[in-house]
C-alpha positions in Angstrom: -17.9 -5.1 -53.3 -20.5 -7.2 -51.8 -18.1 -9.6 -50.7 -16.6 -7.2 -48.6 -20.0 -5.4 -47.1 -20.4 -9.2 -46.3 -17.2 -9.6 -44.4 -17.5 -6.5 -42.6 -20.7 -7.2 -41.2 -19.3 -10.8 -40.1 -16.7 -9.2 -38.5 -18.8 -6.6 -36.9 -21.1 -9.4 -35.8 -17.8 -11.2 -34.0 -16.4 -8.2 -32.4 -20.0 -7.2 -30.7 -20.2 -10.4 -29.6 -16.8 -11.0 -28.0 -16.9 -7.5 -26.5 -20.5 -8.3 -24.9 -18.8 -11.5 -23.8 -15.5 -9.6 -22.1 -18.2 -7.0 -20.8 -20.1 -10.1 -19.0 -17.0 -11.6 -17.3 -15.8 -8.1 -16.1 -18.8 -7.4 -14.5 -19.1 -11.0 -13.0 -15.0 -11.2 -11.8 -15.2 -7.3 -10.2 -17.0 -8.3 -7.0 -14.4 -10.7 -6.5 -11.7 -8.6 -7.3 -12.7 -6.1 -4.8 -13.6 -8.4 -2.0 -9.8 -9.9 -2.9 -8.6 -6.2 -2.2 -10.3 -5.9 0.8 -9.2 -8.6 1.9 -5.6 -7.9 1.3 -5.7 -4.7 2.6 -7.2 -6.6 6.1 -4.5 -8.5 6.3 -2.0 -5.8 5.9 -3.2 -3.9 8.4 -2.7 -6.3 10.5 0.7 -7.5 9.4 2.1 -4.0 10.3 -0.5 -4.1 13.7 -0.9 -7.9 15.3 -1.8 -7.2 18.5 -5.0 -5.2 17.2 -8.1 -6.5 17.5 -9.9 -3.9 15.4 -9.3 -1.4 12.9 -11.1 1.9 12.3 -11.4 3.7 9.1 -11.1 7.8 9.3 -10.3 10.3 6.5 -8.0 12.8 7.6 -6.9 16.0 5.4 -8.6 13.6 2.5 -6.5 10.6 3.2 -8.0 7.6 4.7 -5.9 6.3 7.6 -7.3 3.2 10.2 -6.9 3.8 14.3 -5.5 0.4 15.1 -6.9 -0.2 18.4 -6.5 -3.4 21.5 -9.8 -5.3 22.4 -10.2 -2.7 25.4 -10.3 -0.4 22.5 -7.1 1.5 23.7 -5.8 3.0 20.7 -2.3 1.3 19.7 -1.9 3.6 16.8 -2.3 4.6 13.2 -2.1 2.8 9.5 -1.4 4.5 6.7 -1.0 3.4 3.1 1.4 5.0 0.7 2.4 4.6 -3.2 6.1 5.8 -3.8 7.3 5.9 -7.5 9.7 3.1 -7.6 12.5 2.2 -10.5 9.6 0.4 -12.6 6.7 2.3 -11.4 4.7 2.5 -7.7 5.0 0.6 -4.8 1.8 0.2 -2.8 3.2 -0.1 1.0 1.0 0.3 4.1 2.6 1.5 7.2 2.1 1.1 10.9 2.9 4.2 12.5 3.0 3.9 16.6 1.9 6.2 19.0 5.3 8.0 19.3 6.0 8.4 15.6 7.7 5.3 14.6 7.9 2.7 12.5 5.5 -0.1 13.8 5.3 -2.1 10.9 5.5 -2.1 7.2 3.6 -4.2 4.5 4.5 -4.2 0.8 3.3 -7.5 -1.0 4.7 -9.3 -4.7 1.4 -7.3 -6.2 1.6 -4.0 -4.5 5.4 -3.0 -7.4 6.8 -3.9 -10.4 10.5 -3.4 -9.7 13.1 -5.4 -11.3 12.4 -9.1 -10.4 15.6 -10.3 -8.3 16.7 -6.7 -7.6 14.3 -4.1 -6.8 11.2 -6.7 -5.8 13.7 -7.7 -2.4 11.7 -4.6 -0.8 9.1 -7.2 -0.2 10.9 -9.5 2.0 10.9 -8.9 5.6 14.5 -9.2 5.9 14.4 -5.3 4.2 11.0 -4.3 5.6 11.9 -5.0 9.3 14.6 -2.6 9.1 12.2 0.3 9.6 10.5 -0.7 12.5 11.0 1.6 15.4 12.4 4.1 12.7 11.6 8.2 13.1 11.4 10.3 10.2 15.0 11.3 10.2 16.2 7.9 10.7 13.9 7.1 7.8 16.6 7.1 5.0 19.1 4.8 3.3 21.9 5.5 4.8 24.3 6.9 1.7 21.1 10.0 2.3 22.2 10.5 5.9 19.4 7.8 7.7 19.9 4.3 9.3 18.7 2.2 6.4 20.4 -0.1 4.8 19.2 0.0 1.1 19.1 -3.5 -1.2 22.7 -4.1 -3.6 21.7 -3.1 -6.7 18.6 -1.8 -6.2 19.3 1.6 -4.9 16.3 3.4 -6.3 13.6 0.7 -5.3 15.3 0.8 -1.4 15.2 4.9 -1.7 11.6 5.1 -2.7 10.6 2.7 -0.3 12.5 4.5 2.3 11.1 8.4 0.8 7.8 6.5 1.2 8.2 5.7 4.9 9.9 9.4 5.9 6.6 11.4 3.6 4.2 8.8 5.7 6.0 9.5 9.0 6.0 13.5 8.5 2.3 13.4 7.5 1.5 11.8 10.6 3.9 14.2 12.7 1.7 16.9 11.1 -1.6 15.2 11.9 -0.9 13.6 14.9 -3.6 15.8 17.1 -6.5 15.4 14.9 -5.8 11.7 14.0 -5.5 11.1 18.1 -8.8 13.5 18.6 -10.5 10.6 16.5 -10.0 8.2 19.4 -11.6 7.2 22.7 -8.8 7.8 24.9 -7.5 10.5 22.9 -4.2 8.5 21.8 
């Protein structure tokens, strides 16, 4: 009996001290991780908007969107960020929409899905990502649902979310368009 009180408080011992140890590199790693967000999130923004200079953050109906605007200021248009369940889970994607509606740009890195590696994870190359640029909402669908998108072989679902993603963005923006424009200097 004693040798097992002994054993449990050695093993109690060992697991309060590992945890304190995983509690100390959390804390010490998650002010990296977040700057490493940040960072990526920077970068798409301006992936899907090059010609911006800077980017300014507004929350709209309780989503935060960024004005992407010139170095005059002129505002070029809106990003948006949106998480469409995928075949393996959600795909982080942010989106460029322009000042008419469309498709300026979309952004979705290796790190932002979990689709199937070698099928679903082509939504990441800009060979698939490009073909929504300059897309409206209608035209925002594979085209076996009646758009102008051609989806990836084999990875049907990943290509429809992707595109679902893009069409939900677009019509949000359609519906928000006057108060995310009223948010800008020269009024969009």
């Amino acid at each position: 009996m004693r040798e097992i009180l002994k054993l449990g408080l050695v093993l109690a011992v060992v697991s309060a001290v590992t945890a304190g140890g995983l509690a100390a590199v959390n804390s010490g790693v998650r002010a990296t991780i977040a700057e490493n967000n940040r960072l990526e999130a920077v970068l798409k923004r301006q992936q899907v908007f090059p010609t911006a200079q800077a980017f300014e953050a507004r929350t709209v109906d309780g989503r935060e969107v960024f004005l992407a605007k010139d170095a005059k200021g002129a505002f070029l248009g809106t990003v948006v960020t949106a998480a469409p369940r995928g075949y393996a889970g959600p795909i982080g994607m942010t989106i460029g929409v322009a000042l008419d509606g469309t498709v300026a740009g979309l952004a979705i890195s290796k790190l932002d899905q979990t689709e199937t590696p070698g099928l679903g994870v082509k939504v990441t190359l800009a060979a698939f990502r490009d073909r929504f640029r300059g897309k409206d909402a209608g035209a925002a669908r594979l085209k076996k649902d009646g758009g102008m998108i051609d989806g990836i072989t084999a990875a049907t679902i990943s290509s429809r979310a992707v595109a679902n993603g893009v069409r939900d963005t677009l019509e949000w923006y359609r519906g928000h368009a006057a108060q995310i424009a009223g948010g800008t200097r020269d009024g969009g």
